[in-house]
C-alpha positions as CSV (number, residue, x, y, z in Angstrom):
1,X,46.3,-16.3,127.9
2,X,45.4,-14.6,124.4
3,X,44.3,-17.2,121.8
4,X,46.6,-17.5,118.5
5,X,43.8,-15.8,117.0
6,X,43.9,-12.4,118.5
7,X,47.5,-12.3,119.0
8,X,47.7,-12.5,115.1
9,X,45.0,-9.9,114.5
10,X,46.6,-7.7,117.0
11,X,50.2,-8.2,115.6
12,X,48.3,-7.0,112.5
13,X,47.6,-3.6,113.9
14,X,51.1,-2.7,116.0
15,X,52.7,-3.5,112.0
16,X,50.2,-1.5,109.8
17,X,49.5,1.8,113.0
18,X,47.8,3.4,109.9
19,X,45.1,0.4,109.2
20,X,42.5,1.5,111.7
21,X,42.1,4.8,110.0
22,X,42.8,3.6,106.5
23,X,39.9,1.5,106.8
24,X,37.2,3.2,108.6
25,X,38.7,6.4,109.8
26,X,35.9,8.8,108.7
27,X,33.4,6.4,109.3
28,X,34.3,6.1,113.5
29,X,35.1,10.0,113.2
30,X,38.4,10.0,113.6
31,X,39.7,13.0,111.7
32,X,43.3,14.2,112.8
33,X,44.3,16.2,109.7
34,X,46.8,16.2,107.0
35,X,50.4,16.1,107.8
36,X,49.8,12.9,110.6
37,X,52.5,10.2,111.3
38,X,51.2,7.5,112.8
39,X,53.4,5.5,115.3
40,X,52.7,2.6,117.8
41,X,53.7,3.3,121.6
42,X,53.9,0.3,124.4
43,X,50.4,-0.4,125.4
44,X,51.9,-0.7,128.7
45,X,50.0,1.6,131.2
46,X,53.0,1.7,133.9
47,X,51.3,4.3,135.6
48,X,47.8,3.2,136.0
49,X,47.5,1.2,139.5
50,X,45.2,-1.6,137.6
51,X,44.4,-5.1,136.7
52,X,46.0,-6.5,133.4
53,X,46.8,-2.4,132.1
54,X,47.7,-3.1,128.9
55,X,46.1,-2.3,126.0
56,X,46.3,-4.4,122.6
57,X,47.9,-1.5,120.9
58,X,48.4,2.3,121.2
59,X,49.1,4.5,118.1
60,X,50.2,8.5,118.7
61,X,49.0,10.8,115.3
62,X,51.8,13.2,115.6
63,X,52.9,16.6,113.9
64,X,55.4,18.5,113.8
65,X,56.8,16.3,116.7
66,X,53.4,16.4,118.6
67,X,50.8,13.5,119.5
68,X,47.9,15.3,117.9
69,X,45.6,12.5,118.6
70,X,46.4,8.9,120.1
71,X,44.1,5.9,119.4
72,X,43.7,3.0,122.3
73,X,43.2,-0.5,119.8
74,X,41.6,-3.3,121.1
75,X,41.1,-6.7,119.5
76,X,37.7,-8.1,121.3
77,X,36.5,-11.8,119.8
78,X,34.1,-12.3,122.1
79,X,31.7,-10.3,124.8
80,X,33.7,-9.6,128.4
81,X,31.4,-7.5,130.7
82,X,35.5,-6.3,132.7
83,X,36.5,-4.6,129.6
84,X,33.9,-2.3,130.4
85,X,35.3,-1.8,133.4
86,X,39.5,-2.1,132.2
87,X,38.7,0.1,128.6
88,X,38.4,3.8,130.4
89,X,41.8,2.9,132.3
90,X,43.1,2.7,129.2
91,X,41.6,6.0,128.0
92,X,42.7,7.9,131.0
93,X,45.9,6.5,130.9
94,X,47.4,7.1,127.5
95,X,45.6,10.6,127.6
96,X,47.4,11.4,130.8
97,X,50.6,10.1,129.3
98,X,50.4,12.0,125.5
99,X,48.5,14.7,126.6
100,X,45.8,14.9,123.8
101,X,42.4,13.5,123.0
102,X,42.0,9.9,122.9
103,X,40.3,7.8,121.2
104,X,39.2,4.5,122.0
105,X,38.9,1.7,118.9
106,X,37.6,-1.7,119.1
107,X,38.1,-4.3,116.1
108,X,36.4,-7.1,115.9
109,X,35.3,-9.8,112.5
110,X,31.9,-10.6,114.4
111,X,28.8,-8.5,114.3
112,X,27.3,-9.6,117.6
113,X,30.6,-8.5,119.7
114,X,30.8,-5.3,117.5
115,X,26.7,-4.5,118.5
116,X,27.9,-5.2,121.8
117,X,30.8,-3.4,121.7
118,X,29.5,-0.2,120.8
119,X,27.3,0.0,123.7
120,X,28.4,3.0,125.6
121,X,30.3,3.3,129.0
122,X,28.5,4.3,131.5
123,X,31.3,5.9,134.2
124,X,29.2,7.3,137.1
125,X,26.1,8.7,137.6
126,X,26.2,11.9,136.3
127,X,26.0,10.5,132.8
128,X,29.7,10.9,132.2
129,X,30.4,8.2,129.5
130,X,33.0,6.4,127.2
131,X,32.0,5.9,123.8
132,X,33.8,3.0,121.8
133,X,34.5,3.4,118.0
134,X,33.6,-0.1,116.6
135,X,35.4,-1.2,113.7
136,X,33.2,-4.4,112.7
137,X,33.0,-6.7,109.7
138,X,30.8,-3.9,107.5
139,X,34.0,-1.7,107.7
140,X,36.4,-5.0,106.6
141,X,36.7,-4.6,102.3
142,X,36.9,-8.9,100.9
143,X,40.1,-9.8,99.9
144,X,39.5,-12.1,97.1
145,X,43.1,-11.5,95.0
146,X,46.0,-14.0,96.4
147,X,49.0,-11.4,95.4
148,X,46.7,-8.8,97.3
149,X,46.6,-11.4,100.5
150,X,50.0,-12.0,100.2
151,X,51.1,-8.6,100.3
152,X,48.5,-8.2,103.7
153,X,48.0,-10.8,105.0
154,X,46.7,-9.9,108.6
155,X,43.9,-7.7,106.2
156,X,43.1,-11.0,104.3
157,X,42.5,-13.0,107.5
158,X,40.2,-10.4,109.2
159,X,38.6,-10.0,106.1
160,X,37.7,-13.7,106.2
161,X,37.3,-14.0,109.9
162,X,34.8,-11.2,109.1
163,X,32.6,-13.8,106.8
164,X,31.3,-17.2,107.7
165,X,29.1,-17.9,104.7
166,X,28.6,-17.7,101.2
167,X,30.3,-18.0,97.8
168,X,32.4,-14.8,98.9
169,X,33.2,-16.0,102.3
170,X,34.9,-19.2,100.6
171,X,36.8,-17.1,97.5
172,X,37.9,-14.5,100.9
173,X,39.2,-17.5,102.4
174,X,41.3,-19.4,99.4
175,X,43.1,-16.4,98.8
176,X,44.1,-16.0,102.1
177,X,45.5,-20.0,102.1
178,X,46.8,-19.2,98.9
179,X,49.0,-16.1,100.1
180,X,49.8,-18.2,103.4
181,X,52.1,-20.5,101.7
182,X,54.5,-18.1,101.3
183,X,55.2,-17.7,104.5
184,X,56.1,-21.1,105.4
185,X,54.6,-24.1,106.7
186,X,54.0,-22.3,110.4
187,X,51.7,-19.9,108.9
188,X,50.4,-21.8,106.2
189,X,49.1,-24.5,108.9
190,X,47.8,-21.4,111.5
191,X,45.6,-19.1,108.8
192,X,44.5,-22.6,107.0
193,X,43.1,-23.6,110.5
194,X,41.7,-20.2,111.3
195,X,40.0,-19.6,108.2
196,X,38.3,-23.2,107.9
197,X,37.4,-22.6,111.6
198,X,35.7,-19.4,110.9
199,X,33.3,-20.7,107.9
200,X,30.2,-22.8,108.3
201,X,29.8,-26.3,107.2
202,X,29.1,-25.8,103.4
203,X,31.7,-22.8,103.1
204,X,34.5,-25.6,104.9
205,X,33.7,-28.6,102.3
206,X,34.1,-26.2,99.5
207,X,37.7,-24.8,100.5
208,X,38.9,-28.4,101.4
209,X,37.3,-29.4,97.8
210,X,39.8,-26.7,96.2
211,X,42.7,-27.5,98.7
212,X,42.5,-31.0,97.2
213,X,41.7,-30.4,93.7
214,X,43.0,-27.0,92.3
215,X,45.8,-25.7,94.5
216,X,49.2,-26.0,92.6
217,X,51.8,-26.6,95.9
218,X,54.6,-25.4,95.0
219,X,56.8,-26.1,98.1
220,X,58.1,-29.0,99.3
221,X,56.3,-29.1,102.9
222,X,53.0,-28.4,101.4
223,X,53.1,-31.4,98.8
224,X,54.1,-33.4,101.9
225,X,51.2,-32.0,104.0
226,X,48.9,-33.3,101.6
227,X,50.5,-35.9,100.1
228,X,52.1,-37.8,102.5
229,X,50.7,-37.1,105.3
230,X,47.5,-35.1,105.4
231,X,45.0,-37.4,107.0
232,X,47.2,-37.6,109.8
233,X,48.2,-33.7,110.0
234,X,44.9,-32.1,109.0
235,X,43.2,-34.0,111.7
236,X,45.8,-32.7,114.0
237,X,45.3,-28.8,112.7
238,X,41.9,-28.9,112.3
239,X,41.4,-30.5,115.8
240,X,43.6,-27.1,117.0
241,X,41.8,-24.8,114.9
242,X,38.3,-25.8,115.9
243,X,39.6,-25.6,119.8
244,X,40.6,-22.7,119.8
245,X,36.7,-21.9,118.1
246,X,34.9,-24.0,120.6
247,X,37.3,-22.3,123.6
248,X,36.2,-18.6,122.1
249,X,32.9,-20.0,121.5
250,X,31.9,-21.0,125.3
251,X,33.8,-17.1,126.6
252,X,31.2,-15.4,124.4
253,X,28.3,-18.0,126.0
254,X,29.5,-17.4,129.6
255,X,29.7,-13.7,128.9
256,X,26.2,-13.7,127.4
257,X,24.8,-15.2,130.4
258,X,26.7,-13.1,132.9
259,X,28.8,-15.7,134.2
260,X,31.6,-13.7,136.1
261,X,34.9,-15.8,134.9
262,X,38.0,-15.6,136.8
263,X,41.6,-15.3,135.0
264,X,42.2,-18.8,135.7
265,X,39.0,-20.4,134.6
266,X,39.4,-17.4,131.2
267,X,43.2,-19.2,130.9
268,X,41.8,-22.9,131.3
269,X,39.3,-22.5,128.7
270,X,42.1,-21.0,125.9
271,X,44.4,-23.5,126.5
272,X,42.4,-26.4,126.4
273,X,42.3,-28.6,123.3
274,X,39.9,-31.9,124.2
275,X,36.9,-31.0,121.9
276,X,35.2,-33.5,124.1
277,X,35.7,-31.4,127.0
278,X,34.9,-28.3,125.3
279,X,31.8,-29.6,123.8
280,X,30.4,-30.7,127.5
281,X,31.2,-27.5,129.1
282,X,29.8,-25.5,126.1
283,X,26.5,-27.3,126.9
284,X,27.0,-27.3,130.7
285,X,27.1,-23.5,130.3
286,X,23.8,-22.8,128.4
287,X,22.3,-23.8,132.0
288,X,25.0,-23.8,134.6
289,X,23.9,-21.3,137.8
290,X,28.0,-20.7,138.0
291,X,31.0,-21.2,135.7
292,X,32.6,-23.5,138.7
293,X,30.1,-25.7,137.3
294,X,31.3,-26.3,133.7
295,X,34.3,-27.8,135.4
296,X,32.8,-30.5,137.4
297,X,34.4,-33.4,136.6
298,X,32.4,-36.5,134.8
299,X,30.9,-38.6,137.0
């Protein structure tokens, strides 16, 4: 089950098909042309007879009525050794399907899984290989202006998913709770959670400090939120936001050490939402011989 987190960074992509290449486009290479329309297809791989085939997001180039060059996106928030294994499906398939080169993109905000990332794909021993394009956080511009958030606000969050520290991290991550509040209390409370999540310890005290002090609320949830009842629902938030951190958190440790983890163990993890638990089998898994023992229940 994807976390809240990659389904909003994905969603980000399928609305804007032009972002990849607006951001980084000459700098992974990719170079269709002028005259391009760029347009999301089903990441859907009907044909390909394969585990989970479906990518994050596919996006055709096309001229003149023609897919000129197709782009498989990927969101990745943390190292999985079967995605090196499910990534050249994807490839294969869409190529076979458009009929034109393909290019395979991975965005992630977090510099180790983008070093990992672009590790290359070794497919058989004749040194036939699959290169990902990497679009990590030194291709992500800071978005420090709220109207600028508010007008992009997917951009806004992976720009401060993309920085964890520092006086820029924290201006990156009030304009994106800034622009949030137009969007209603739904997102306001998911990108609040994500962003404080995502920044370390100073960086968090200094965004709560001008959540409490300097942030004119203008609507009528948002005065209550903090109001009336913030204690109460912060705790709540925060305690969902920092899950779904410690759940991501212990899939990059198990995929650091190897640790082969099955689709129901992967789903367990993401859904859970006892720090307690997450904490003990984040520290079970620094030394654990298998993931089955993260699990075992306290004695």
């Amino acid at each position: 089950m994807a976390s809240p987190l990659h389904e909003t960074l994905v969603n980000l992509f399928r609305e804007q098909p032009s972002l990849a290449l607006d951001l980084a486009g000459e700098k992974l290479g990719l170079r269709p042309g002028a005259g391009v329309t760029p347009e999301l297809l089903s990441g859907e791989l009907a044909q390909v007879a394969a585990p989970q085939a479906r990518a994050d997001a596919v996006i055709s180039l096309v001229r003149d009525g023609r897919p000129v060059l197709s782009i498989v996106l990927e969101v990745q928030l943390a190292r999985d050794p079967g995605k090196r294994f499910s990534w050249p499906v994807y490839v294969a398939g869409v190529r076979a399907r458009l009929a034109c080169p393909t290019a395979l993109v991975v965005v992630t905000p977090y510099r180790g899984v983008a070093k990992w990332a672009r590790q290359p794909i070794a497919l058989g021993p004749t040194g036939d290989r699959v290169r990902p394009l990497v679009l990590g956080p030194e291709a992500i511009p800071p978005v420090t202006d709220p109207e600028e958030a508010e007008r992009n606000l997917g951009l806004a969050l992976l720009s401060a998913l993309s920085r964890s520290r520092g006086e820029e991290a924290v201006e990156v991550a009030w304009a994106v709770v800034r622009a949030a509040v137009a969007r209603g209390e739904e997102t306001w409370r998911l990108y609040t959670d994500l962003v404080l999540s995502g920044l370390d310890a100073p960086g968090r005290a200094k965004l709560e400090a001008l959540m409490d002090t300097k942030y004119e609320y203008q609507s009528e949830y948002a005065r209550k939120y903090v109001a009336q009842g913030r204690a109460e629902g912060r705790a709540e938030g925060r305690t969902e936001g920092e899950a779904v951190g410690k759940a991501e958190a212990l899939v990059a440790v198990l995929a650091a050490r190897k640790l082969p983890v099955s689709e129901a163990q992967r789903e367990r993890i993401l859904a859970c939402k006892d720090l307690p638990d997450l904490d003990r089998w984040i520290a079970r898994a620094a030394v654990a011989a298998t993931t089955e023992e993260i699990f075992v229940p306290v004695a």
